[in-house]
N, C-alpha and C positions, 0 to 999 in steps of 0.2 A: 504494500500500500504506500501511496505517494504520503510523506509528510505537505504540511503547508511549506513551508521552507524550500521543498522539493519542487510544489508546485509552481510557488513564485521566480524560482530559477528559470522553471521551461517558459514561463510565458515571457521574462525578459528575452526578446528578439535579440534589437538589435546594436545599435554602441554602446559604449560604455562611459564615453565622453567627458555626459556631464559630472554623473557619478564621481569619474576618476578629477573631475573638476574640484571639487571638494576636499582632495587633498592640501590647496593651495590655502593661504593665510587669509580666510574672507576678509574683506574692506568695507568696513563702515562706510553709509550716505549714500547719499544719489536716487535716482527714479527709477523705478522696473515699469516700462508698460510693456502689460502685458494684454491680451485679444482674448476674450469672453465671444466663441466663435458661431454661438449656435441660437442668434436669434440677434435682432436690434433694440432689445427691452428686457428689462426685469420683469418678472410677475410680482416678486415681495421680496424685503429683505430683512423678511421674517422666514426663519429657513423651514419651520416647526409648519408653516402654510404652501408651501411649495413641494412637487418631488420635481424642479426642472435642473439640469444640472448650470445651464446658465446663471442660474441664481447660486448654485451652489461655491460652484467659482468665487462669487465675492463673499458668501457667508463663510470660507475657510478663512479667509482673512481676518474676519470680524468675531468668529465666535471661536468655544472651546466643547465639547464634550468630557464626558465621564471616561469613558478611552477613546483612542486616537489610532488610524493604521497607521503601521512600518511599514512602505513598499520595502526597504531595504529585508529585513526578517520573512517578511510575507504573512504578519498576523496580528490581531490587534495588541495595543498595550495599555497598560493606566494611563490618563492625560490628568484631568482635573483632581485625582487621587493620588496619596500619595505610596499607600499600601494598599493592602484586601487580603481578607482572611476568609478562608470558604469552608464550610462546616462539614462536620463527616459523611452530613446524608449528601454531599456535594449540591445541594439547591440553596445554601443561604451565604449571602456574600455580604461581608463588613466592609467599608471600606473610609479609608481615615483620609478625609481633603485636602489636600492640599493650601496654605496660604495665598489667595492670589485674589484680585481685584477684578472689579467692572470697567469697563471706561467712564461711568460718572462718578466714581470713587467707592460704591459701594463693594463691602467684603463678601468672596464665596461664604455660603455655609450648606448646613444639611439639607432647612429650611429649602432653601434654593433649589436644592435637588428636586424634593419632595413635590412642591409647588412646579415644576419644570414638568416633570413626570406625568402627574396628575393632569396639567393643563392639556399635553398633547394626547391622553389617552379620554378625553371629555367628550363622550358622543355629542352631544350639543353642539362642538364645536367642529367636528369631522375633520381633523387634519391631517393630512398627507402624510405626517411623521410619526403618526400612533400605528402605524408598521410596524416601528422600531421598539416599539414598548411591550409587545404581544405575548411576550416571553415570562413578564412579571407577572409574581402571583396576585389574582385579583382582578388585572387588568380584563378578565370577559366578564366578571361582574358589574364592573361598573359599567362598562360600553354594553351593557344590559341592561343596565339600571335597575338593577337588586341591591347596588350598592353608592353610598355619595363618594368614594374615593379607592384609591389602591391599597389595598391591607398589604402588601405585600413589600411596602416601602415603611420603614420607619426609621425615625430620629432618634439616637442614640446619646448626643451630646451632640454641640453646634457644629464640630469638627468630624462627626462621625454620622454614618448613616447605612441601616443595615437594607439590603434588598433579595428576596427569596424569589427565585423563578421554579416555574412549573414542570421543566425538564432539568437534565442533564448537562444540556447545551452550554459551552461557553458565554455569558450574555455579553463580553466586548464584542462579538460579529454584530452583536447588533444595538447594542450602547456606544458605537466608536462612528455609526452615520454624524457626519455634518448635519444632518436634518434633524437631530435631538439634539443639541446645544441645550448647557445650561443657563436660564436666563434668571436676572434677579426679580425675585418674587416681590419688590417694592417698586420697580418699575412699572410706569404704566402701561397696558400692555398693548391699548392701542396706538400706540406709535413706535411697534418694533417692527411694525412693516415698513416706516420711512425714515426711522430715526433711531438707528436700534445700538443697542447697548449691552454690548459684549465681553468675552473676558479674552481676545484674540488677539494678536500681537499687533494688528491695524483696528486704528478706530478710523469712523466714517468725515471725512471733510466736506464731500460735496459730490451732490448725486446728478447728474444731468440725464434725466429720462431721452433716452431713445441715444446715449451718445458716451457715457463715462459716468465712473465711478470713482473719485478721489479718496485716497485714503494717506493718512498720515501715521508714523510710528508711533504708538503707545508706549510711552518711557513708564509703565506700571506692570508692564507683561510680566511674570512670573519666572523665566526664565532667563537668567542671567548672562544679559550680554547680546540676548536678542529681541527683537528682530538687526539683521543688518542695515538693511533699505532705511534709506529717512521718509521714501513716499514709495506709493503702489497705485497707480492709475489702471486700470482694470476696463476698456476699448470694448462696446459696444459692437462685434463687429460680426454680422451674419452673414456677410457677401463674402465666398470664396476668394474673389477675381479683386475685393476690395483690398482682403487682408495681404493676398498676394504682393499686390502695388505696396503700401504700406511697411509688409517688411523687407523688400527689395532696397526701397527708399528707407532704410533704416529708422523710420518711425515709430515700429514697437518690434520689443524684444524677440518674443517669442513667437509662432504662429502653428495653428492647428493646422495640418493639410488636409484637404480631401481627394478623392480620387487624381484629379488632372493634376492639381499642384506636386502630389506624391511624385507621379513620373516624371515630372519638370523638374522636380526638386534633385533628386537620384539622378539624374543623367547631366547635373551642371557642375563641373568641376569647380565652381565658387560656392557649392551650397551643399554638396553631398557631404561631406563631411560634419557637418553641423545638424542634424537630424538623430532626433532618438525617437526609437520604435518601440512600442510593446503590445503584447500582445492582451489587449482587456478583456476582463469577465463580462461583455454585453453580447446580450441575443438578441438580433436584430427580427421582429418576427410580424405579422402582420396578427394582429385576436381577432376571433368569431363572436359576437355576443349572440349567445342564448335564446336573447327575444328575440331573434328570427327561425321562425321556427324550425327551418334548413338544417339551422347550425346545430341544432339539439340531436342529430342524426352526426354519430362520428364516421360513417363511412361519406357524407358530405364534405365533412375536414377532411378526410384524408383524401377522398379526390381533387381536390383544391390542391392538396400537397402533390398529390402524382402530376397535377397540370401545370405544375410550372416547373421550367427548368434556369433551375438558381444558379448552378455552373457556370451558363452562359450570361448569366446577371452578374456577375463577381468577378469574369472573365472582361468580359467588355464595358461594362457600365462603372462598374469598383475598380477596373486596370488592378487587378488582383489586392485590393487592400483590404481583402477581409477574408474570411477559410469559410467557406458551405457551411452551415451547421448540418448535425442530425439531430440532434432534440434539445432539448432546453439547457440542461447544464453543456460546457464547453469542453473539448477535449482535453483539455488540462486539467478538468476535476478531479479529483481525485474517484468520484461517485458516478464518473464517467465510461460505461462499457465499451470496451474495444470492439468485441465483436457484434457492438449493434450497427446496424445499415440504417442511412437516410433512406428515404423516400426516395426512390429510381424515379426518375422522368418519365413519366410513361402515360400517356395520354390515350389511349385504347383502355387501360384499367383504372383511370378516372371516369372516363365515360360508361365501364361497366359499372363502378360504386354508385355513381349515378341514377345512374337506370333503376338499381337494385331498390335503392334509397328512396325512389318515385317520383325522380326529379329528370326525367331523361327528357323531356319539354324543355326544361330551361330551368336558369335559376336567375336570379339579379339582387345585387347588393351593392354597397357604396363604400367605400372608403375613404375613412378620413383622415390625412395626412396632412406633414409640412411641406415643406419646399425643400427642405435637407436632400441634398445630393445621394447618401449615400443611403436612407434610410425615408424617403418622403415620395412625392408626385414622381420622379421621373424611376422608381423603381415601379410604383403604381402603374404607372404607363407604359412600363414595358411587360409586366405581366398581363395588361388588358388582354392582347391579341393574344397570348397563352391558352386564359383561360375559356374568351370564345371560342375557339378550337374545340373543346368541349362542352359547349352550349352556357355557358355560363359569364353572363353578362355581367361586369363591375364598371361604374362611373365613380368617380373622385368628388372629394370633399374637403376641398383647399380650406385648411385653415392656418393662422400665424401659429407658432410656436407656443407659447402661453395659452392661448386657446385650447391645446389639442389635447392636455392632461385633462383641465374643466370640462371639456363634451366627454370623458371617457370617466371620467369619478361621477360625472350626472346621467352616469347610463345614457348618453346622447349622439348614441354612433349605432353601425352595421358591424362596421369591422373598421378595425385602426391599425398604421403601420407604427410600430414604436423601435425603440434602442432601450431596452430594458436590463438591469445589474441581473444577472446570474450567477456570482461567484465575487469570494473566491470562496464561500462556504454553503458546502450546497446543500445542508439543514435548512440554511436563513433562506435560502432562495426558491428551493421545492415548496417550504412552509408556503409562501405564494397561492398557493393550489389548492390550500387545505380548505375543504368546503365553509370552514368556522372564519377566514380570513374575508374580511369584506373585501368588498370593489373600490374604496376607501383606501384601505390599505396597499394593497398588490394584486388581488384577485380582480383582475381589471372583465377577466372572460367568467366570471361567478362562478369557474370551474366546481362541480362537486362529485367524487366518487368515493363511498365509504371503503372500499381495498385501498387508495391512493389515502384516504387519511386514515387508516390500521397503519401500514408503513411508516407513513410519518409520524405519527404517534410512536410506534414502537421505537424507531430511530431515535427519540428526542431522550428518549429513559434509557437506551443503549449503554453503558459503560464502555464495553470492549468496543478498541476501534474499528476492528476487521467488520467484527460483524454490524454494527451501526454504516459505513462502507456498504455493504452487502442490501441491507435495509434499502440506505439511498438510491444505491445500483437497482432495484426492482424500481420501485416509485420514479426512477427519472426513465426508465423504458416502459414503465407503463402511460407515463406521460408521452411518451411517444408514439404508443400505439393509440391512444387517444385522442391524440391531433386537437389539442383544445386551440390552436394556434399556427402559420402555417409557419414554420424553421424555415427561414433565413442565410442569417450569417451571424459569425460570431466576429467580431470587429479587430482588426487591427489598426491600432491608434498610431499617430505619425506628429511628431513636432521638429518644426526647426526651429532652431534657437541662436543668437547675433554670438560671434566671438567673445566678447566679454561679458556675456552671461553666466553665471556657474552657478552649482545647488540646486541644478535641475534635477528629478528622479523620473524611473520610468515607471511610472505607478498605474497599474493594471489593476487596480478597482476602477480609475478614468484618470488619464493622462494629463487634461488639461487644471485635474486640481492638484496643485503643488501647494509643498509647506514652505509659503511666502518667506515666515522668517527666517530659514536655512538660506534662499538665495542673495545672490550679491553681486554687482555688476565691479569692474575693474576699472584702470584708468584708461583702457582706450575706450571708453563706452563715448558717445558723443557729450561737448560741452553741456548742451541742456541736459544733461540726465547725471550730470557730477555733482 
């Protein structure tokens, strides 16, 4: 069985670069701009109301969590903690906070936790980040409303705070999201979406909707010595063809590629060499909702899957920047079977599932996408003619990027194409599926099969690794045979980054969130950024 350690090895592709950058003596000051690539707009920069990762970008900068990932290690670790102590039955977790401030001056304490916790798992308030809490005990009772709170959090002393979860599971996989931050319970909490108040090595100076994000160093961060940066400007910037120009023109730092850039960037002896690759935990996948009543018929999913061929989508539209998937976990999972097969191409036995199904007239549905090159309309549009071929007519449903989570948490779609985290822990990520996870949360296709949640169930109370391993391995091929969704691609992420940038990592949970206050630019960065 792969360790994590093992697995985060194989998904690092490609240089080593910036990594081996970090050898060198960082240098305090100066400006990172850095390109937030995946949309022209914030949704919130409250991270606990978001799951967009464009928002997440700046909320790394601005907040902290209870743990935090090592891409270097490959697994989570304490961040706002500064011990933990786990009891014999292995479900209750102590853990002693760490000393460290707000950006308004206010001090962490347990309180904080408590109040943090509680707020994100508030059905009332349904927020995109009470995923991340699902794990704590109590947390189905309240989002039930049997109960006004989590029993399963309590305050021990101001510095101390104990938390019991309901399996086995490590809870940093899922305590170390960006999107659970802890925020201070004396804050008011409607103004964390535009003026938010964190315990992260940047605090916010000036937001310019549709355009930049200013942020300044917080001389109170907890960590001694950092951040390095004096400023972090965080660039608005959803045009490929924009960002391109941009960092050509050494205007910002760093830049996300997509398809085309990728090959242009690889074949320029002035840029190839400045590029790190890795390979991320996302499953690029289009969902089926339920309400049609098509989709509640799996041999419809899975002719959908036989009707398109993804090969030639990843070949010529991706210029290879992403691997075929076969099901939902990636093949670096460790809960990943070798010897399972994707879905062959095969358009004769979709049109038999079809038939069978009593759909050989026809079918029609819509999809609703962004504009995202690698993962939006022009992947939609090139399945269209696929799946006519076997009488099944889809039409598009352009929406902006911010929009496209809102129509999918309001049940307000046919079918959607997303980039969705599958790893690197494929407990947290199968958990997805479990019929008990809202649409809210991650269950965006309301998947429910009682064998699929036995498995996961079992898995979570697992001790032995092999065979919790074993557990996952059924549950992620029976998701496959399932077809709740049609498999994709699993992403490979690409940045290139300017010479005198260094502290960049190749972080395969998403590449473009980087631990701000590790980087540091040098003395050739241009005058305006010294």
């Amino acid at each position: 069985m792969l360790t994590r350690l093992s697995l985060m090895a194989m998904l690092a592709l490609g240089t080593a670069t910036a990594a081996l950058a970090q050898d060198a003596t960082p240098k305090d000051g100066g400006t990172l701009v850095f390109a937030a690539p995946y949309g022209n707009s914030i949704t919130s920069l409250d991270m606990t109301a978001t799951p967009h990762t464009q928002d997440e970008i700046v909320g790394k900068a601005l907040n902290r969590s209870l743990y935090k990932w090592n891409p270097d290690s490959g697994k989570p670790e304490l961040d706002l903690a500064e011990s933990v102590q786990k009891s014999a039955d292995g479900k209750t977790y102590t853990y002693k906070l760490r000393d460290a401030t707000f950006h308004n001056g206010d001090k962490l304490d347990a309180d904080d936790v408590i109040w943090s916790y509680n707020r994100i798992a508030d059905p009332k308030k349904a927020l995109p980040a009470a995923e991340q809490v699902l794990q704590i005990a109590g947390v189905a009772e309240f989002q039930a409303g049997t109960a006004d709170h989590i029993a399963g959090i309590k305050k021990i002393d101001d510095k101390t705070v104990e938390i019991t979860v309901t399996n086995l599971a490590d809870p940093g996989w899922n305590l170390m999201s960006n999107y659970a931050p802890i925020y201070s319970k004396d804050y008011p909490e409607d103004q964390l979406a535009s003026k938010p108040n964190g315990l992260g090595p940047f605090k916010l100076a000036n937001y310019v909707p549709g355009s930049k994000v200013e942020l300044v160093k917080f001389d109170g961060y907890y960590e001694t010595g950092k951040p390095h940066l004096a400023k972090l400007d965080i660039m608005l910037m959803g045009e490929a063809a924009a960002r391109d120009v941009a960092f050509r023109n050494g205007e910002i730092d760093a830049n996300v590629l997509g398809p085309v850039q990728y090959e242009a960037y690889t074949q320029d002896p002035a840029l190839k060499d400045q590029i790190l690759e890795v390979a991320e935990v996302y499953t690029r996948n289009i969902g089926f909702n339920p309400k049609i009543e098509a989709f509640k018929d799996k041999r419809v999913r899975q002719a959908i899957n036989h009707a398109i061929n993804k090969d030639v989508i990843v070949q010529r539209l991706l210029k290879n920047k992403a691997y075929p998937a076969v099901s939902w976990l990636p093949v670096s999972s460790p809960a990943f079977d070798k010897d399972a097969k994707a879905y062959a191409y095969d358009p004769e036995k979709a049109k038999a599932l079809l038939k069978e199904a009593g759909y050989e007239s026809g079918l029609k549905f819509s999809v609703t996408a962004t504009d995202n090159e690698s993962w939006g309309l022009p992947i939609v549009e090139a399945i269209i003619p696929m799946l006519a071929k076997v009488g099944v007519e889809v039409t598009t449903d352009p929406v902006d990027g911010s929009v496209l989570s809102d129509k999918i948490l309001s049940d307000n779609f046919d079918g959607y194409i997303w980039s969705n985290s599958s790893g690197p822990d494929p407990l947290k990520y199968l958990n997805c599926f479990h019929s008990a996870t809202s649409q809210s949360a991650c269950n965006y296709v309301k998947f429910a099969n009682p064998e699929f949640d036995k498995l996961i169930e079992a898995a979570g109370n697992e001790t032995d690794p092999a065979k919790q391993n074993d557990l996952l391995k059924q549950a992620n091929n029976l998701l496959l045979e399932e077809a709740p969704v049609w498999f994709f691609n699993y992403n490979k992420a690409v940045m290139a980054y300017q010479p005198w940038v260094h502290g960049l990592k190749p972080n395969a949970m998403e590449l473009a969130i980087q631990d701000y206050e590790d980087i540091w630019i040098d003395e050739n960065a241009p005058a305006t950024r010294k």
